[in-house]
C-alpha positions in Angstrom: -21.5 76.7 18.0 -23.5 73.5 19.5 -20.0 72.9 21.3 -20.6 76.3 22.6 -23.7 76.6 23.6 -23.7 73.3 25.7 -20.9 74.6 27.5 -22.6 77.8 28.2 -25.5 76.2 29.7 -23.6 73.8 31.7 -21.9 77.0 33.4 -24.9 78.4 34.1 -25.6 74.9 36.3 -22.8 75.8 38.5 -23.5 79.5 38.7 -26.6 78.8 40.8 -24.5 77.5 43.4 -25.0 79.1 46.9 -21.8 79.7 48.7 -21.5 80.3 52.2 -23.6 79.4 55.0 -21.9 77.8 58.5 -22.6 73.9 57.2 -21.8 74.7 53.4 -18.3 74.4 51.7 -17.8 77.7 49.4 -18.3 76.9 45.9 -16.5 77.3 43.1 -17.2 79.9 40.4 -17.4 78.5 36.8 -14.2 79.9 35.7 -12.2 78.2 38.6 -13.4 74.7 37.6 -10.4 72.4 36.9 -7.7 75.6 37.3 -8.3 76.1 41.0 -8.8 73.1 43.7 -12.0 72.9 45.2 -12.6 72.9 49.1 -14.3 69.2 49.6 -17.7 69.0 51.1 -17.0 67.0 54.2 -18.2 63.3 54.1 -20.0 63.7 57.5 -22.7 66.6 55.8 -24.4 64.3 53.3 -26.0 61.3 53.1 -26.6 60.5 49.4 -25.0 61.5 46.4 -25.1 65.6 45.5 -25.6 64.3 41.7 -27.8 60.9 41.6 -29.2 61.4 44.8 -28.7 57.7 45.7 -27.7 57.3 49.5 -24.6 56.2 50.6 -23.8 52.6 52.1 -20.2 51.2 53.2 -20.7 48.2 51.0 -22.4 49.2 47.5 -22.1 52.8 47.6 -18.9 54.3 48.6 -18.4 58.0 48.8 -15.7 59.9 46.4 -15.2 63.6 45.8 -15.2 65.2 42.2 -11.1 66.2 42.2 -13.4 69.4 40.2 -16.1 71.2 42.1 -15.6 69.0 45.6 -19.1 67.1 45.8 -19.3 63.9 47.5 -20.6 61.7 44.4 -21.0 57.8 44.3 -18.7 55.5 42.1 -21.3 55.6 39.0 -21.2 59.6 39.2 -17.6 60.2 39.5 -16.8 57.2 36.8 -15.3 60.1 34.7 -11.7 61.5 34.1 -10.8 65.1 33.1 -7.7 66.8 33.2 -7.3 69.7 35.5 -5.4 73.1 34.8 -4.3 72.8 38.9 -2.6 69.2 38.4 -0.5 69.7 36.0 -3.5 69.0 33.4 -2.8 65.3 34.7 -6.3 63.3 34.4 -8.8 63.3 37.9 -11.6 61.9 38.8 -14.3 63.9 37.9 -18.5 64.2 38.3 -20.5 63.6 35.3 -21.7 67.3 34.6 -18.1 68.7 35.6 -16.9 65.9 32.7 -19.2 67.4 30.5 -18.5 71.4 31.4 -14.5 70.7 31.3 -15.0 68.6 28.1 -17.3 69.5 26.4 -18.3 65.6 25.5 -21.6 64.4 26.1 -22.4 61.4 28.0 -25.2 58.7 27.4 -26.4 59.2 30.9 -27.3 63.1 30.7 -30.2 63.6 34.0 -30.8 67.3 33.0 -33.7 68.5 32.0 -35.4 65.8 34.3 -38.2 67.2 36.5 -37.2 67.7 40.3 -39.8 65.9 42.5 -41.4 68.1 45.7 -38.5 66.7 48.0 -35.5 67.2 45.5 -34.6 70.5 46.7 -31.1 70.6 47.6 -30.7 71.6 51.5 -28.1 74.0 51.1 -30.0 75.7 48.4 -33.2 76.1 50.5 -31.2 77.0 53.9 -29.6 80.0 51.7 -32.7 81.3 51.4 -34.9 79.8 54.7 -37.1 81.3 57.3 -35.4 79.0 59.5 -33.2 76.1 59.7 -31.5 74.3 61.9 -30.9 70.4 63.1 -33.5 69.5 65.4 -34.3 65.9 67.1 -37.9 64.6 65.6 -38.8 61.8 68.6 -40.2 58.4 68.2 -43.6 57.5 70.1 -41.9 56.7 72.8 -40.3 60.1 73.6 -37.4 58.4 74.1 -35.6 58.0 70.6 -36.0 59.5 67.4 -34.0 61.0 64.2 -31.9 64.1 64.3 -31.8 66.0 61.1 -30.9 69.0 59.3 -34.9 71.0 59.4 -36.1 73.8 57.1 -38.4 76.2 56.4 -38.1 77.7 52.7 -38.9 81.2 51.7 -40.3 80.0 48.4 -42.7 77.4 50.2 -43.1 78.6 53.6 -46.2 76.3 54.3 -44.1 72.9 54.7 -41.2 71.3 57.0 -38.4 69.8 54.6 -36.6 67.2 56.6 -33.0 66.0 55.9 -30.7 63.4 56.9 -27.7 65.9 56.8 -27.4 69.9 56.1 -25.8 69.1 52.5 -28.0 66.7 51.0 -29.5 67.0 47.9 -32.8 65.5 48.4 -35.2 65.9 51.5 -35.6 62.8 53.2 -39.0 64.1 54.2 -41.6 67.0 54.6 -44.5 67.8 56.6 -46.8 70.2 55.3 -47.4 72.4 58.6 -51.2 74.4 57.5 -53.4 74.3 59.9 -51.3 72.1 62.4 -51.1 73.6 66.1 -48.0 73.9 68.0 -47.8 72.2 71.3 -44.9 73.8 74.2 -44.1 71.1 76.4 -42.2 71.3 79.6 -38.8 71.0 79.9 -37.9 67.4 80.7 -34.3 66.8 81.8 -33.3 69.5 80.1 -34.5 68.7 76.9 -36.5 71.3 75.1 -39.2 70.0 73.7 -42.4 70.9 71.6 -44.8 69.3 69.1 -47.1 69.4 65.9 -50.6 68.3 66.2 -53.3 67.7 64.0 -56.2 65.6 64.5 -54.3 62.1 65.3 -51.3 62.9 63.8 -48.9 64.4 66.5 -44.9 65.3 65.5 -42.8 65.6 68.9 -39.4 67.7 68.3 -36.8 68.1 70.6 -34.0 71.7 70.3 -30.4 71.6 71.5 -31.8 75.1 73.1 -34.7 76.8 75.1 -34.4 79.7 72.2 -34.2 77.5 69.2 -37.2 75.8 70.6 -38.9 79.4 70.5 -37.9 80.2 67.5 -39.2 76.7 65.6 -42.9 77.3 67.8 -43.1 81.0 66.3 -42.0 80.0 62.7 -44.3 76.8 62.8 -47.1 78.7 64.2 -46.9 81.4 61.3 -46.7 78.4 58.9 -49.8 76.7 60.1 -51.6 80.0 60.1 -50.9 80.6 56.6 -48.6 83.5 57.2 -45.9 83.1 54.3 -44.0 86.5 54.5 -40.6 86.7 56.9 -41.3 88.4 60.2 -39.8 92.0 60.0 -36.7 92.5 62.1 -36.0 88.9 62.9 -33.4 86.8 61.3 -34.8 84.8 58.3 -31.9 81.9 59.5 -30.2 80.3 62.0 
């Protein structure tokens, strides 16, 4: 019955998964794992590990995709071997909690349970469910540099900016909160479209690949400085 009931509440971990959306890679449902092969999350849409969180370097941390559910994991995440219905029940490499799920067998290293900090929510999660997102450009002092990320607006904290590296991640690399900030336009500048966050001293210049995306981040940051937290009615809660 333990056996059981550890399998049933590993299931519902992959249940919560949110298929879909333009940058995401459709997920698995929990009967597929290991008897259907997963579409693999592309390489180029995260920047850390979608289990550990740890980011990805080419000499210490090599990416590897879990043969099971498709996430890009590092070596210590994917150090697990399962077989799988699909191939021939021959042993893959596996993710810890597919390990577990397929298995049944607990491991030593077992992270649920384990409270999620304010940035580890998972980008594709919040986009699902955003009042916009989008990558955007964040610019250095200098105007002239800067980061380009994968920016969102959650429905379920519509008062802060969570800012990742790439639109898969599992872990913001940032967040602003945006209350009582005020939204600059600024002109266009060789055709860049640019605007910017100000508050007191502390000023937050973003650049959009388009006039209207630039409009649309001004109206959504303006409601979230305001203290507006419900969607705008008729207008598309994504990008």
């Amino acid at each position: 019955q333990d056996a059981i009931d550890r399998k049933e509440k590993r299931s519902e971990t992959f249940k919560t998964a949110v298929p879909g959306l333009e940058m995401g890679t459709p997920a698995l449902k929990t009967e597929e794992l290991g008897r259907r092969a997963p579409q693999w999350v592309r390489d180029n849409l995260v920047t850390m590990c979608m289990r550990c969180k740890e980011p990805f370097n080419a000499i210490v941390r090599r990416r590897h995709h879990c043969r099971a559910c498709g996430y890009v994991v590092c070596a210590r995440c994917s150090d697990y071997k399962a077989e799988l219905q699909y191939d021939g029940n021959r042993l893959n490499r596996v993710c810890q909690e597919c390990y577990i799920f397929l298995t049944g067998h607990m491991v030593l290293e077992d992270r649920e349970g384990k409270h999620k900090g304010i940035l580890e929510k998972g980008a594709a999660e919040v986009s699902g469910r955003s009042l916009l997102c989008s990558s955007l450009q964040l610019l250095d002092k200098s105007g002239k540099g800067g980061t380009r990320g994968w920016f969102v607006i959650p429905q379920d904290d519509p008062l802060v900016l969570y800012i990742y590296a790439a639109p898969q991640d599992v872990r913001a690399h940032t967040s602003i909160p945006l209350l009582g900030y005020q939204v600059r336009d600024l002109p266009q500048d060789d055709s860049r479209h640019l605007f910017q966050l100000a508050q007191s001293r502390q000023v937050y210049t973003f650049m959009a690949d388009t006039e209207e995306l630039k409009r649309r981040w001004m109206r959504a940051m303006a409601r979230s400085a305001a203290g507006i937290t419900h969607p705008e009615e008729g207008k598309d809660a994504d990008s």
